[in-house]
C-alpha positions in Angstrom: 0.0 0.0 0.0 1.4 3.2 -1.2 2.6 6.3 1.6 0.3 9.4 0.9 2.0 12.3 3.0 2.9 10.4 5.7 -0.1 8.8 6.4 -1.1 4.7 5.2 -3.4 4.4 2.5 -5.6 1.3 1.6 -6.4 2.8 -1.8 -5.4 0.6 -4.5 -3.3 1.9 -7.3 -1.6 0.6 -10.5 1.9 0.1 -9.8 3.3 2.4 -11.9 0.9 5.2 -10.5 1.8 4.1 -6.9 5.7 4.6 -7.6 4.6 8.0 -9.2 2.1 8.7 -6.0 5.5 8.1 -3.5 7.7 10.4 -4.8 4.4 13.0 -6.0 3.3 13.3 -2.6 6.9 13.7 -1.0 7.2 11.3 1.2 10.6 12.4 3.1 11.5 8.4 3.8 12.4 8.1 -0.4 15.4 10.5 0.2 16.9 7.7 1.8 19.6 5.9 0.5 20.2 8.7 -1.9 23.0 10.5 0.6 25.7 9.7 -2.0 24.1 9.9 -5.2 23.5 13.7 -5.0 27.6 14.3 -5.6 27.3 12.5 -8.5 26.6 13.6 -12.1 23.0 12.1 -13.4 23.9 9.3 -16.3 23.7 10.1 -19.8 19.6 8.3 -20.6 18.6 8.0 -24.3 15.1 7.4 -23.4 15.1 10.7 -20.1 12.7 12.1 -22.0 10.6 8.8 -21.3 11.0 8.8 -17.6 9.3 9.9 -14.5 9.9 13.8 -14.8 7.8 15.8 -11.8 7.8 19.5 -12.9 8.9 21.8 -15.8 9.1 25.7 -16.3 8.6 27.5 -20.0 10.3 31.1 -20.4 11.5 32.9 -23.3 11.2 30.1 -25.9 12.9 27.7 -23.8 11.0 24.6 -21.8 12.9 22.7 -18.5 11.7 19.3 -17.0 13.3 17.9 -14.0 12.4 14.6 -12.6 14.3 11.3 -11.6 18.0 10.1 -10.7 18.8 14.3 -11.4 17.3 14.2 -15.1 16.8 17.7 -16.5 15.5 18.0 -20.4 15.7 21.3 -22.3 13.6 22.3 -25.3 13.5 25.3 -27.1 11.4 24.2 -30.2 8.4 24.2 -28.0 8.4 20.3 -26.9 8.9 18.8 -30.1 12.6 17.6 -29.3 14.6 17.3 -25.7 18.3 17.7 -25.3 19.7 16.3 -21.6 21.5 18.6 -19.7 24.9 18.0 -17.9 23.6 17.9 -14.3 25.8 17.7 -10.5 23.3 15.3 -8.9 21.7 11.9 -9.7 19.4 12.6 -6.8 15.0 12.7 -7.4 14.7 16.6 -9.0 11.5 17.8 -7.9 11.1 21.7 -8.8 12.4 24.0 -11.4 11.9 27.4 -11.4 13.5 29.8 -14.6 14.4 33.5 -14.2 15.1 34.0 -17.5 16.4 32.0 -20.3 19.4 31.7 -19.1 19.2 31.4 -15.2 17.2 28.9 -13.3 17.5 26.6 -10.0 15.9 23.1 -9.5 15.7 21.5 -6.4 15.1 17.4 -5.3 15.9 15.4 -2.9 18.8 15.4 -0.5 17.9 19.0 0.3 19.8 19.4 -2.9 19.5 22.7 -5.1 21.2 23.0 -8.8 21.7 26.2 -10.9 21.9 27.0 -14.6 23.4 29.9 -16.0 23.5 28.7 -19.6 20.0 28.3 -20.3 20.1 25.1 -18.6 22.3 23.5 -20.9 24.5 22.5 -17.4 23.6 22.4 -13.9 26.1 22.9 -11.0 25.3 22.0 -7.5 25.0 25.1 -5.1 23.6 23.2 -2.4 22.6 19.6 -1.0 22.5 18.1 2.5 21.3 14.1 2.6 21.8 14.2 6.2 18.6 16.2 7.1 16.7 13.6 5.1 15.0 16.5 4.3 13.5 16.8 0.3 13.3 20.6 -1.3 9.8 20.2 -3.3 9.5 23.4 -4.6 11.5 26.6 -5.7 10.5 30.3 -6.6 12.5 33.5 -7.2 11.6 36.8 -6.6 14.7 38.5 -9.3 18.0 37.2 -9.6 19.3 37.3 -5.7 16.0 36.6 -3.7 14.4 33.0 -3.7 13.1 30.5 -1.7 12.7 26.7 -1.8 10.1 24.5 0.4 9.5 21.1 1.5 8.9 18.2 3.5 9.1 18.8 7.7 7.8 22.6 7.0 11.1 23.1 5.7 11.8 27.1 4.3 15.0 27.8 2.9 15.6 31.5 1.5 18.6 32.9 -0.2 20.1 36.7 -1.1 23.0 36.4 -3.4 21.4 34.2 -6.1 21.4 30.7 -4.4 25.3 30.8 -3.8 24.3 30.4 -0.2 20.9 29.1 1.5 19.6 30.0 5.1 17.0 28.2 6.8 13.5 29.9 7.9 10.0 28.5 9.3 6.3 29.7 8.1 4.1 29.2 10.8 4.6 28.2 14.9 7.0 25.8 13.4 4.4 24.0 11.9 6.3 20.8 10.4 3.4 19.9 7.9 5.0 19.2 4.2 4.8 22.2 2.2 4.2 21.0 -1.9 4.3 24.2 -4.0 4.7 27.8 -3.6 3.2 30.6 -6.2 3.3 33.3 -6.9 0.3 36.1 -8.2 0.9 38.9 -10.4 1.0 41.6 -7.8 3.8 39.6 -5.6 1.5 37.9 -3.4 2.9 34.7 -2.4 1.4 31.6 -1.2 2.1 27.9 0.1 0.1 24.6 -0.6 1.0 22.1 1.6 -0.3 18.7 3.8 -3.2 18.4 6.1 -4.8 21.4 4.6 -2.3 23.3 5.0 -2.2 27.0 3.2 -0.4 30.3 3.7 0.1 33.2 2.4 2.6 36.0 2.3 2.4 40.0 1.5 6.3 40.5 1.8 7.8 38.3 -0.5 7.9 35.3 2.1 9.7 37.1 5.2 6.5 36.4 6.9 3.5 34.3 6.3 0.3 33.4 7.7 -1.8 30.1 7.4 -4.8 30.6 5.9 -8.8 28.9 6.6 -8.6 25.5 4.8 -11.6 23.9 2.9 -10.2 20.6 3.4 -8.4 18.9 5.6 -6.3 16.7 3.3 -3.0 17.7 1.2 -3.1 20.3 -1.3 -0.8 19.7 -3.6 -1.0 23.3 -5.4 -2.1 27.0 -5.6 -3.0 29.0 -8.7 -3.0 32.3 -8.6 -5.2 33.4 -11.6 -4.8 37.0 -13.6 -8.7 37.4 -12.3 -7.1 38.1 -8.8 -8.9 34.7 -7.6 -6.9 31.4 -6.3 -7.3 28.0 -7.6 -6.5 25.3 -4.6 -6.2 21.5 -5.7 -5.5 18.2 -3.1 -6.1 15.0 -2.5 -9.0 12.6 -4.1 -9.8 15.2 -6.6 -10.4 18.2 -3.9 -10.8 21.5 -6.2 -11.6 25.2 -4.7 -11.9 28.6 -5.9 -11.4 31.6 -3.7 -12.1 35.2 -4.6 -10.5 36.7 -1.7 -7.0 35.8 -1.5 -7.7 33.2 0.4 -10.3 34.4 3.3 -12.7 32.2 1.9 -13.3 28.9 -0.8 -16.2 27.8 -3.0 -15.9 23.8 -3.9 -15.8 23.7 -7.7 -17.4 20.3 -8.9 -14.8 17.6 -10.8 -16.5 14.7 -10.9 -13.6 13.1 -10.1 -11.4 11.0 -6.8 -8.0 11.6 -8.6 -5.6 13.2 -7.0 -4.7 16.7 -8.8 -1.2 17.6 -9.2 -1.2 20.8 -10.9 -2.8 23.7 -12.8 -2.1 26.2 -14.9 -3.7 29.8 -16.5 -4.3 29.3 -20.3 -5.8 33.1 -21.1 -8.9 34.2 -21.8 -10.0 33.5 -18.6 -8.9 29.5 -19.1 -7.3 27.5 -16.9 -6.5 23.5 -16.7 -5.9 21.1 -14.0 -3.9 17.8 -14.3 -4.0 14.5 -11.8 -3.2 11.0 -11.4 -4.5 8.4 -14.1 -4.7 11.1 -16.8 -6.9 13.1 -15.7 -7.5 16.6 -16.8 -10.1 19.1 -16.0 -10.7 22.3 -18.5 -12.3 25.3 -17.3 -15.5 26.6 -18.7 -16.1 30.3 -18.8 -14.8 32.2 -15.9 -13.8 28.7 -14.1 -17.0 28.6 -12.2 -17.2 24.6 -13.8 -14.7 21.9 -15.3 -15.0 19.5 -18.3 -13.0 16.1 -16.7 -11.1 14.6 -19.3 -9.5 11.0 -19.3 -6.4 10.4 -21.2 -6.6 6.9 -22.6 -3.1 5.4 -21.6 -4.2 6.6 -17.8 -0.9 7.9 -17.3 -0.3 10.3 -14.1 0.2 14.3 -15.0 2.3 15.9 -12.3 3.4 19.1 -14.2 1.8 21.5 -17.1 3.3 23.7 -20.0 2.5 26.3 -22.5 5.1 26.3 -24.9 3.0 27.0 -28.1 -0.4 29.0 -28.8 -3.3 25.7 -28.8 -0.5 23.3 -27.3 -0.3 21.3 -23.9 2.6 19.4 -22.3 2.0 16.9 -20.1 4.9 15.8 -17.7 5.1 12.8 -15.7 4.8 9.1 -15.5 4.8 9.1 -19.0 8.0 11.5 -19.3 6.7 14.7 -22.0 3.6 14.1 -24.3 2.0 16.9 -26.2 -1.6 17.1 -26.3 -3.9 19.7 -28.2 -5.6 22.6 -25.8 -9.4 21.6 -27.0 -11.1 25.3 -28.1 
């Protein structure tokens, strides 16, 4: 039975999905035996672009997945091909987060972070620490200097000078609940999704934050912040809320669905998409008031979403990259 969180689940899953749902839902016990492999360079993989990968960012033409034994891909003819990057870790990659086309950080486990300068083209190791057994889940930058990275155990590790050097910071009480994903809206507003209903939210760039009334009381395993000014929440057995006040307050949104949903992203025009375990995706219709569910045929699990191209989807995950057309 697979480890949701922390907690024992009896809910069957297909095997591959359940290897997917382990390292997806951050379970802090898969970082071990991985103390050495993060000061190791990830093998060359003909077929990376096949493998588990668990999130990707697109900017300025260019497209960056990160997922397993320290795989990172780079596109810049919008998905259609994948080159491997040179990368100073074979340890689980869990985040990515691009500045630019040029700079980016990705973080994984072994509380290790990596940094491109080069368009991602090579990553060097800036930080790691397998001794905390402590995974980074996500990362997020503010410019070039100021960024943060989050994972399991509450951990909050923030950095000045660009990632050269990372400090370590709490959110709430020293609350140690996992935190999964941190966004970011368009006026700077920053906030956390994490375990056990957990959610926060920051007005000053994530020097201080405060938790935030939960709908549910299961994971969340992302925020979207939407151009509206609203905030898209998504968990645990296909959990999906709206919020029109930064948070104050949810409204359910309907999915039809028990899949767990992994992420979301804004697709214009007031559009939006969430993707989840066993292929599923939901579309927004009209202002996101209601979803269309969707069912991928080969059932494989979406952890991560990109725009590279006007009317085209990628889908990262269990399957590695697939491209998919946005329905109209």
């Amino acid at each position: 039975m697979p480890v949701l969180s922390g907690r024992l689940t009896q809910t069957p899953v297909p095997p591959g999905a359940a290897a997917l749902a382990l390292m997806v839902c951050l379970i802090p016990a898969a970082a071990a035996g991985q103390t050495g492999e993060a000061r190791e360079r990830a093998a060359r993989a003909p077929l990376a672009a096949s493998s588990l990968l668990l999130d990707a960012a697109a900017r300025d033409g260019l497209v960056v997945a990160v997922g397993e034994r320290g795989h990172i891909l780079v596109s810049t003819d919008e998905g259609q091909s994948w080159r491997q990057s040179e990368v100073e870790t074979r340890a689980l990659l869990t985040g990515v987060f691009m500045h630019d086309g040029r700079l980016g950080w990705a973080v994984g486990h072994d509380e290790v972070i990596v940094r491109t300068r080069d368009g991602g083209l090579t990553w060097q190791r800036v930080h790691n620490a397998p001794e905390r057994e402590r995974p980074l889940l996500d990362v997020w930058f503010a410019d070039a200097r100021t960024g943060l990275a989050v994972g399991a155990y509450g951990g909050l590790l923030a950095t000045r000078d660009g990632g050269d050097t990372w400090a370590p910071s709490t959110v709430h009480g020293g609350d140690d609940a996992h935190l999964n994903q941190i966004a970011a809206a368009a006026d700077g507003t920053l906030f956390l999704a994490g375990e056990a209903g957990h959610l926060y939210r920051s007005d000053d760039r994530g020097a201080t934050w405060q938790p935030l009334p939960s709908p549910y009381d299961g994971s969340f395993f992302g925020l979207l912040p939407r151009p509206d000014g609203s905030l898209i929440a998504f968990g645990l057995r296909g959990h999906l809320y709206r919020s029109a006040d930064r948070g104050r307050s949810w409204t359910p949104i309907v999915t039809g669905t028990e899949e767990t949903l992994t992420c979301a992203l804004d697709l214009g025009s007031g559009r939006f998409v969430v993707g989840g375990m066993a292929g599923t995706l939901l579309w927004s219709e009209g202002e996101g008031a209601a979803v269309r569910k969707q069912d991928l045929p080969d059932r494989k699990a979406i952890v991560a979403l990109a725009q590279a191209a006007p009317g085209t989807l990628l889908l990262f995950g269990e399957g590695g990259v697939r491209r998919i057309d946005i329905p109209r």
